[in-house]
C-alpha positions as CSV (number, residue, x, y, z in Angstrom):
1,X,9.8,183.0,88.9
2,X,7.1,185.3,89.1
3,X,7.6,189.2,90.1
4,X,4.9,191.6,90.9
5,X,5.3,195.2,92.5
6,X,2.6,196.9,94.9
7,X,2.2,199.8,96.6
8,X,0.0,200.5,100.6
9,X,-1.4,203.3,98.1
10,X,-0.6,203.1,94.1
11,X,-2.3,207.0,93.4
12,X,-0.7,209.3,94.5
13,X,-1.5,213.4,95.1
14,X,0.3,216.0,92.4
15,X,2.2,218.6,93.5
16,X,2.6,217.1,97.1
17,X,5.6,215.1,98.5
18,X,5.1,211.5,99.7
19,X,6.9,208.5,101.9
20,X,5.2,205.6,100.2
21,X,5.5,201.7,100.9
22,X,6.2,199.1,98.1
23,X,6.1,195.7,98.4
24,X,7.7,193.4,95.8
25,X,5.6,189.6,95.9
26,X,8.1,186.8,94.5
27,X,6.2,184.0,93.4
28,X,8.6,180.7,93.3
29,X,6.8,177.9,90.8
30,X,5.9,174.3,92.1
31,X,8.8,172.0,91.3
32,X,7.5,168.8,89.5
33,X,6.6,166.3,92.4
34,X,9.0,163.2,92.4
35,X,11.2,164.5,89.3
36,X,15.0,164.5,90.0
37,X,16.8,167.1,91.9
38,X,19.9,168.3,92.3
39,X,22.6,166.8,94.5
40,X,23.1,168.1,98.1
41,X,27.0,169.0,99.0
42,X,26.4,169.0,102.9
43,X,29.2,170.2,105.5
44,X,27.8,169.6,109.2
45,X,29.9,171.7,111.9
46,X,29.3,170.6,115.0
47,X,30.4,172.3,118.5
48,X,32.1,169.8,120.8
49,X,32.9,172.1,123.6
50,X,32.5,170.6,126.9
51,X,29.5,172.4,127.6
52,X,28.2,170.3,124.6
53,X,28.6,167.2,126.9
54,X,25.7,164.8,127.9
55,X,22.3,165.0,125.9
56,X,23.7,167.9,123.6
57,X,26.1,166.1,121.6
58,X,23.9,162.7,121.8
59,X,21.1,164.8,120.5
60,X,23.4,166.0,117.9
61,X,25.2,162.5,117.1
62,X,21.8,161.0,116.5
63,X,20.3,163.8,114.1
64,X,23.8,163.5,111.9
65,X,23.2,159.9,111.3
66,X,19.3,160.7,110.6
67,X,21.0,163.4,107.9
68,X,22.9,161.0,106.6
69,X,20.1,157.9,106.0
70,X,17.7,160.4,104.3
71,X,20.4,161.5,101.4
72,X,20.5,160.0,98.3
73,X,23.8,158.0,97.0
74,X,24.4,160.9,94.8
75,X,24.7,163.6,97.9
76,X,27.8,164.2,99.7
77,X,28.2,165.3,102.9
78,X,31.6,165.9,105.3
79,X,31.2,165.9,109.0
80,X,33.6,168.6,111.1
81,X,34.0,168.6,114.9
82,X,35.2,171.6,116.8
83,X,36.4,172.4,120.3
84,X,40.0,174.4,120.5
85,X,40.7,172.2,117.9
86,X,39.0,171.2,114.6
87,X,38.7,168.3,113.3
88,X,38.2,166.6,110.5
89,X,35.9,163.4,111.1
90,X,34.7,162.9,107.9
91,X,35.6,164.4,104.5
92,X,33.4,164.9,101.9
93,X,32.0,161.6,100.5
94,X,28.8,159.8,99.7
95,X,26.4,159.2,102.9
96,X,26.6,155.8,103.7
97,X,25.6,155.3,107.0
98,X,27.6,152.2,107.9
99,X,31.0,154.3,107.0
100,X,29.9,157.3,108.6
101,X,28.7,156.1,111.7
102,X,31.6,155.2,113.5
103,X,33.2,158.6,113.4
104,X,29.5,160.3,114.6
105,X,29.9,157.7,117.7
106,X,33.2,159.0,117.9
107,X,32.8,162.6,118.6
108,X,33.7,163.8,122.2
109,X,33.0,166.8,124.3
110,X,36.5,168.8,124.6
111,X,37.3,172.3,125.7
112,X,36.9,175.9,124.0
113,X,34.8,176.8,121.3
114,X,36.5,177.3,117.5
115,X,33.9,178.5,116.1
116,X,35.3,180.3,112.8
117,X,37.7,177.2,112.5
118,X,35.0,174.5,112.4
119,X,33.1,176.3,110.4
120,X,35.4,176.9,107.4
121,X,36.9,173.3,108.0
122,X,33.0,172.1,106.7
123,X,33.5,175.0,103.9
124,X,36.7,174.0,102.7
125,X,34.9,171.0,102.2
126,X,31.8,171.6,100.2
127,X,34.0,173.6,98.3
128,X,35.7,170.3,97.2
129,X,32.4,169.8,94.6
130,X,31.0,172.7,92.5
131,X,28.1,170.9,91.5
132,X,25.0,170.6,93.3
133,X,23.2,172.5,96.3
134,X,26.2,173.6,98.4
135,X,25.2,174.5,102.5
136,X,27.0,174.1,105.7
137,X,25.2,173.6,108.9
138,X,27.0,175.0,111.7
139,X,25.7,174.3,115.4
140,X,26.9,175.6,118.4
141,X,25.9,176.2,122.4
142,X,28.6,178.4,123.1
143,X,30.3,181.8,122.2
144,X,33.3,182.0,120.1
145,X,36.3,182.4,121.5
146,X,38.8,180.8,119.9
147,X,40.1,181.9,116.2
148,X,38.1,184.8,114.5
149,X,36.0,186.2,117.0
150,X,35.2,189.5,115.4
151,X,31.7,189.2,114.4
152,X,32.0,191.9,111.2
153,X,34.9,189.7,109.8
154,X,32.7,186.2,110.6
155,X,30.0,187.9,108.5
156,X,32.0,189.4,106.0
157,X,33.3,185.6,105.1
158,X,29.8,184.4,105.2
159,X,29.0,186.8,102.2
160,X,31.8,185.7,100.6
161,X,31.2,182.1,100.9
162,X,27.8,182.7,99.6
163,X,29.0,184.7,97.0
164,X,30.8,181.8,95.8
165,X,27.4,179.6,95.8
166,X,27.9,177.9,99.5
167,X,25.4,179.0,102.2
168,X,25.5,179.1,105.8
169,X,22.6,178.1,108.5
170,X,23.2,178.1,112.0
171,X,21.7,176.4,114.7
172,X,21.8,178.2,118.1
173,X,21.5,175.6,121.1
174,X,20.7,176.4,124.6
175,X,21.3,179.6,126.4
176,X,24.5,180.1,125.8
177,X,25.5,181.6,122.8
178,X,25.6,184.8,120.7
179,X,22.7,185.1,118.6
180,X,23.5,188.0,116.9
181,X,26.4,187.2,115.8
182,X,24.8,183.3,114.8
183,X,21.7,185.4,113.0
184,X,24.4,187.3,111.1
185,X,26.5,184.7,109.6
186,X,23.4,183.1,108.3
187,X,21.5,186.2,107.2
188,X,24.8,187.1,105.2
189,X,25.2,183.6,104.3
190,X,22.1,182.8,102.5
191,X,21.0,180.2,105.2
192,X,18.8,180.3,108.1
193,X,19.1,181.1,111.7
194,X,17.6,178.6,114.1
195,X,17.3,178.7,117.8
196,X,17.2,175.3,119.9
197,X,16.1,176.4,123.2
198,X,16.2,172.7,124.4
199,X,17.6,169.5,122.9
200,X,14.4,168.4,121.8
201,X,13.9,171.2,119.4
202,X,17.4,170.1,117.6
203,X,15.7,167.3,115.5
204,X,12.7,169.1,114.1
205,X,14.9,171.8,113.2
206,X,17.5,169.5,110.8
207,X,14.1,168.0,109.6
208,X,12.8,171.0,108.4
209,X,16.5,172.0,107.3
210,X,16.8,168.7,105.1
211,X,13.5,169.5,103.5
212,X,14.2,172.8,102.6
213,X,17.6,172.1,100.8
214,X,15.9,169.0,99.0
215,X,13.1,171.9,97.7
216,X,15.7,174.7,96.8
217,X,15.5,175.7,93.2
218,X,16.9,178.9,92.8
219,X,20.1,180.2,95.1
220,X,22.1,184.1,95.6
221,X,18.8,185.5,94.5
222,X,18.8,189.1,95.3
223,X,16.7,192.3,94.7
224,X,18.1,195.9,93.3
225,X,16.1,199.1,93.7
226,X,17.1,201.7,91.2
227,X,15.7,205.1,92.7
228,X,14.9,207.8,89.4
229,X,15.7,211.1,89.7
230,X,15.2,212.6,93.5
231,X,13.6,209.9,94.6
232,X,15.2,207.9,97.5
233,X,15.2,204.8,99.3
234,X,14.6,205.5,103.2
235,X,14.7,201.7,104.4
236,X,14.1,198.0,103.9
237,X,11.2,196.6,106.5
238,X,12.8,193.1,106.2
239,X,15.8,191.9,108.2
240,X,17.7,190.6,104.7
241,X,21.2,192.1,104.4
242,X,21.4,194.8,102.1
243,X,24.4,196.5,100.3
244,X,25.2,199.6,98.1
245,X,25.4,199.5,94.2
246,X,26.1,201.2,91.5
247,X,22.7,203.0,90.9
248,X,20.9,201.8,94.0
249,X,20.4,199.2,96.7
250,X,21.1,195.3,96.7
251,X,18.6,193.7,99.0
252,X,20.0,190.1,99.4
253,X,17.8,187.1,99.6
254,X,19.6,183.8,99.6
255,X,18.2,180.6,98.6
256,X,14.4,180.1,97.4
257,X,12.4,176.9,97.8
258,X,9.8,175.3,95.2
259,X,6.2,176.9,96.2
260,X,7.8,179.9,98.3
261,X,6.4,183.2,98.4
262,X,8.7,186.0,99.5
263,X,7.5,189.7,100.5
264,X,10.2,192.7,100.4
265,X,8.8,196.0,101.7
266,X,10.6,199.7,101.1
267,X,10.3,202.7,102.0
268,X,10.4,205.7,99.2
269,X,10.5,209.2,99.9
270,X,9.1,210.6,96.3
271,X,9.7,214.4,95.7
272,X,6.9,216.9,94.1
273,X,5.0,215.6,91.0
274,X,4.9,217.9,88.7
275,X,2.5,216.2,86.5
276,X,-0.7,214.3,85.8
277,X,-0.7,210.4,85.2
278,X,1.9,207.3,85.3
279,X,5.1,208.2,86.2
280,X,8.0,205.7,87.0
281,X,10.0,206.8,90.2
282,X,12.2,203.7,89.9
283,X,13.2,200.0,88.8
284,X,13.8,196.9,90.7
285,X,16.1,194.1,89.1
286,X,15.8,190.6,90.1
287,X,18.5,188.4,89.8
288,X,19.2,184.8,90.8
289,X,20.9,181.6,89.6
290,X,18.6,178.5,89.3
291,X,19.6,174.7,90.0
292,X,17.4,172.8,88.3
293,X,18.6,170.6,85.6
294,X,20.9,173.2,84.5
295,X,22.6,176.2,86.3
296,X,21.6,179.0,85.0
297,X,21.9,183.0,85.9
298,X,18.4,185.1,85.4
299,X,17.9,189.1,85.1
300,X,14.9,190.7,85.4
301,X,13.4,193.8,85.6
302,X,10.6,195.5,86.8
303,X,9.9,199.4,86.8
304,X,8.3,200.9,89.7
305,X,5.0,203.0,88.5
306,X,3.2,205.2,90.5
307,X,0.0,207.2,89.2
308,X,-0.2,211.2,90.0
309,X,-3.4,212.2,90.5
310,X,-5.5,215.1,92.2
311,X,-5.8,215.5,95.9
312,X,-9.3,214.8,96.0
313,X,-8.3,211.6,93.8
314,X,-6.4,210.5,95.9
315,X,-7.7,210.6,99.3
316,X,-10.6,208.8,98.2
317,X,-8.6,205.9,96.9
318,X,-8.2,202.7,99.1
319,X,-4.9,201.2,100.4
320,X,-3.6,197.8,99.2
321,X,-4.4,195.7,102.0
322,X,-1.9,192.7,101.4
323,X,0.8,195.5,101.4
324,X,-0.9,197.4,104.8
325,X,-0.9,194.0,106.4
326,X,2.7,193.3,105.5
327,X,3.7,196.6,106.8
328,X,1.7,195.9,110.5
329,X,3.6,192.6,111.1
330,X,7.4,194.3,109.8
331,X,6.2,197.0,112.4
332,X,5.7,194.7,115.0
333,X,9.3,192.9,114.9
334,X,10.7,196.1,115.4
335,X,9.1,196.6,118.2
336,X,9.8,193.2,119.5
337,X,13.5,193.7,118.7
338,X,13.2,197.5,120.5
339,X,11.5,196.0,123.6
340,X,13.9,193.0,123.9
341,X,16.8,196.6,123.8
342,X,14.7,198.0,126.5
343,X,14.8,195.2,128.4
344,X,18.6,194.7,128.6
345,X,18.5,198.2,129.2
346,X,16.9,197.2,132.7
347,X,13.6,198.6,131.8
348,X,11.5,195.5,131.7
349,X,8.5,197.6,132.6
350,X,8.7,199.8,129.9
351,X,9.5,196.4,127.5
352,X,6.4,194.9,128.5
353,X,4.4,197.8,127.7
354,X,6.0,198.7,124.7
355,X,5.1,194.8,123.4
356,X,1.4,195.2,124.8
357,X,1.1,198.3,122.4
358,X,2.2,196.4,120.0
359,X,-0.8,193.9,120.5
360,X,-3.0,196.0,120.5
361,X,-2.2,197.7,116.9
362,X,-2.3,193.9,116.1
363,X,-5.1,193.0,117.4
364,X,-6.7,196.5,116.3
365,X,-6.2,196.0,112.2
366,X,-6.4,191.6,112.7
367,X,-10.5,191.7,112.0
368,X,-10.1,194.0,108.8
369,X,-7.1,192.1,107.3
370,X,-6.4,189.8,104.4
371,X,-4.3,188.0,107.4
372,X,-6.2,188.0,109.8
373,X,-5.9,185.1,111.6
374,X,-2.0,185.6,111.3
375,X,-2.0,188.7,112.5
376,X,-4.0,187.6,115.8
377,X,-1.5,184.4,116.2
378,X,1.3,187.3,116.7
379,X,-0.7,189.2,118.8
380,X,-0.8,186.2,120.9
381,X,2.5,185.2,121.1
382,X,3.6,188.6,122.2
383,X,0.8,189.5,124.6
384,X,2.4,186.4,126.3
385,X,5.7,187.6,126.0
386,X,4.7,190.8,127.4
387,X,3.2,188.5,130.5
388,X,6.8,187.0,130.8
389,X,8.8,190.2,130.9
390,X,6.0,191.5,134.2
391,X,6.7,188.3,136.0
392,X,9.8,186.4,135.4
393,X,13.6,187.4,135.7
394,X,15.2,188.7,132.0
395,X,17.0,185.5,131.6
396,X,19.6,184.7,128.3
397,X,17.0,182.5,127.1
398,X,14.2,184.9,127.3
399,X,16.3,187.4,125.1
400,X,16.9,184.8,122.6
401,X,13.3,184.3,122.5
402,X,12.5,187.9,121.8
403,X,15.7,188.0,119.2
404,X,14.5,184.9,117.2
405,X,10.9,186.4,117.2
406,X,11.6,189.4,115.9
407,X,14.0,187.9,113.2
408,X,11.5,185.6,112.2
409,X,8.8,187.7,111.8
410,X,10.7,189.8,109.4
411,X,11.5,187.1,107.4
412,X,9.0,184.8,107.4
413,X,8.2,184.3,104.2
414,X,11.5,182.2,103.3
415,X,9.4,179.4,104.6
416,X,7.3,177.8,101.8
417,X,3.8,179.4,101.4
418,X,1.4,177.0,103.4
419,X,-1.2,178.3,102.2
């Protein structure tokens, strides 16, 4: 995998402090169309509570049995069902559809909602093989209230679990649930975080889901800034989870895909320099463990150079523009996740206008930009959220919205580069 460091403005002023932004660009290669790839090791855990009843849960039955006819004879997958209970419906085994069926037919709506038990039942699982992509799909409409509740523990096993080479996405369905506490668990699981608002959203999302684990090729890949001297990190722009280390920061990425291009943007607060020319301020160490035809653990590194020049020098110079453009979209998911605080504050009004500032910075920078039309697609979307938050009732569903917008948009480049 490819690695290149940038910076919004790469010469800086001697003599004079700065806050800088720096943008690492991962570059995942092209898998070879049609060659083999690893096996998928699937745990599906899927909420049965009885507010799961009616076209839920038949929306649900039918996109497990469309899981299962796409793997190959080599996959595995188990299949969990949860209520106040858990159980087990189908342990891990080989996906064939005329075995597997009659226990997805099976599945009834029930009471409570298990959450952490259903979930792990599908880990225990995938843990059965050690081979292969591992991932659990977890889908829920409700909150959990039965078994671990505590959101900080839920994450803390989803790190673990991922740590151990098994990643978690969740699938959000309805109005109903916590989607903080869903986001979480994936975010610290190396998965994804989807939001169904309706049951016809549910099978484009495990369509997109099964074509995503079919294209990973690289999995716990993670990023470590290593500040030098006074130099310090002041935050990661992205929404990835991040965690102290010896030295410096561990920016946690999760899984990659063949033909992805992920962006991680931080901000540095660099101290006087005292000198003339390239001076490295710190070091960023990439590390990740591929799944091709062999599993295999990669280190790199990368050192962090910025150029002192004179003042003059460096006002004259021009900004990165990929980096600038990255930094206005970041920008604007915090203000989406700030307006959707407002608004359960009560203060739609101020919500609303807080989002149609936003649109116009978008819409301000959008003609000059390397992204432009992107950048103008935002503005859209939010200028219509904006319209919402005047005229409608702040409604669970509306937060979600604003949640799931805001998450997405500071991560969007774990999708696969369309371009």
């Amino acid at each position: 995998m490819d690695g290149q460091v940038r910076f919004a403005h790469e010469l800086l002023a001697v003599e004079t402090e700065h806050d800088v932004h720096v943008m690492f660009e991962l570059t995942v290669p092209e898998a070879p169309r049609g060659g083999a790839r690893r096996p998928l090791r699937i745990g599906l855990a899927v909420d049965r509570s009885g507010s799961m009843a009616g076209a839920k849960l038949a929306t649900v039955q039918r996109c497990a049995r469309y899981l299962v006819e796409r793997l190959d004879p080599e996959d595995a997958i188990a299949l969990v069902a949860f209520d106040d209970d858990v159980r087990l419906v189908s342990s891990l085994r080989s996906p064939d559809v005329a075995a597997l069926a009659p226990g997805i037919a099976s599945i009834r709506p029930g009471g409570m909602t298990n959450l952490s038990g259903g979930w792990l039942k599908a880990v225990e699982e995938v843990r059965r093989r050690d081979d292969g992509v591992r991932r659990v799909l977890l889908l829920t409409d409700g909150l959990a209230n039965q078994g671990v509740t505590d959101p900080s523990q839920l994450t803390a096993v989803a790190r673990a679990t991922s740590q151990q080479g098994i990643s978690t996405t969740t699938i959000g369905v309805g109005d109903g649930f916590a989607e903080e506490l869903l986001t979480g668990i994936a975010d610290a699981g190396g998965g994804r975080g989807w939001f169904a608002e309706s049951v016809e959203d549910i099978p484009a999302i495990f369509a997109q889901e099964f074509d995503d684990l079919v294209a990973v090729v690289a999995q716990n890949v993670s990023l470590e800034l290593r500040p030098a001297g006074e130099v310090q990190l002041l935050e990661v722009l992205n929404d990835y989870p991040s965690v102290g280390v010896e030295g410096g920061v561990q920016v946690q990425l999760g899984d990659v895909f063949s033909g992805q291009r992920l962006r991680v943007v931080l901000r540095l607060h660099i101290p006087n320099l005292v000198s003339l020319g390239v001076q490295q301020v710190a070091e960023l160490v990439l590390r990740y463990v591929t799944v091709g035809e062999e599993v295999v653990s990669h280190r790199s590194t990368f050192p962090v150079l910025v150029n002192a020049v004179s003042a003059e020098e460096a006002a004259g110079a021009a900004p990165d523009p990929e980096v600038t453009d990255e930094v206005v979209v970041l920008s604007a998911a915090r203000a989406t996740d700030r307006a959707r605080k407002l608004a359960d504050e009560g203060r739609h009004a101020d919500a609303s206008g807080l989002l149609r500032e936003t649109v116009a910075q978008l819409r301000e920078v959008a003609p000059r930009s390397c992204a432009s039309e992107e950048l103008f697609r935002q503005a859209q979307v939010l200028e219509l959220t904006s319209e919402e938050l005047d005229t409608t009732t702040y409604s669970p569903a509306m937060r979600k919205r604003l949640h799931y917008r805001a998450h997405e948009m500071k991560r969007r480049h774990r999708q696969r580069d369309e371009g």
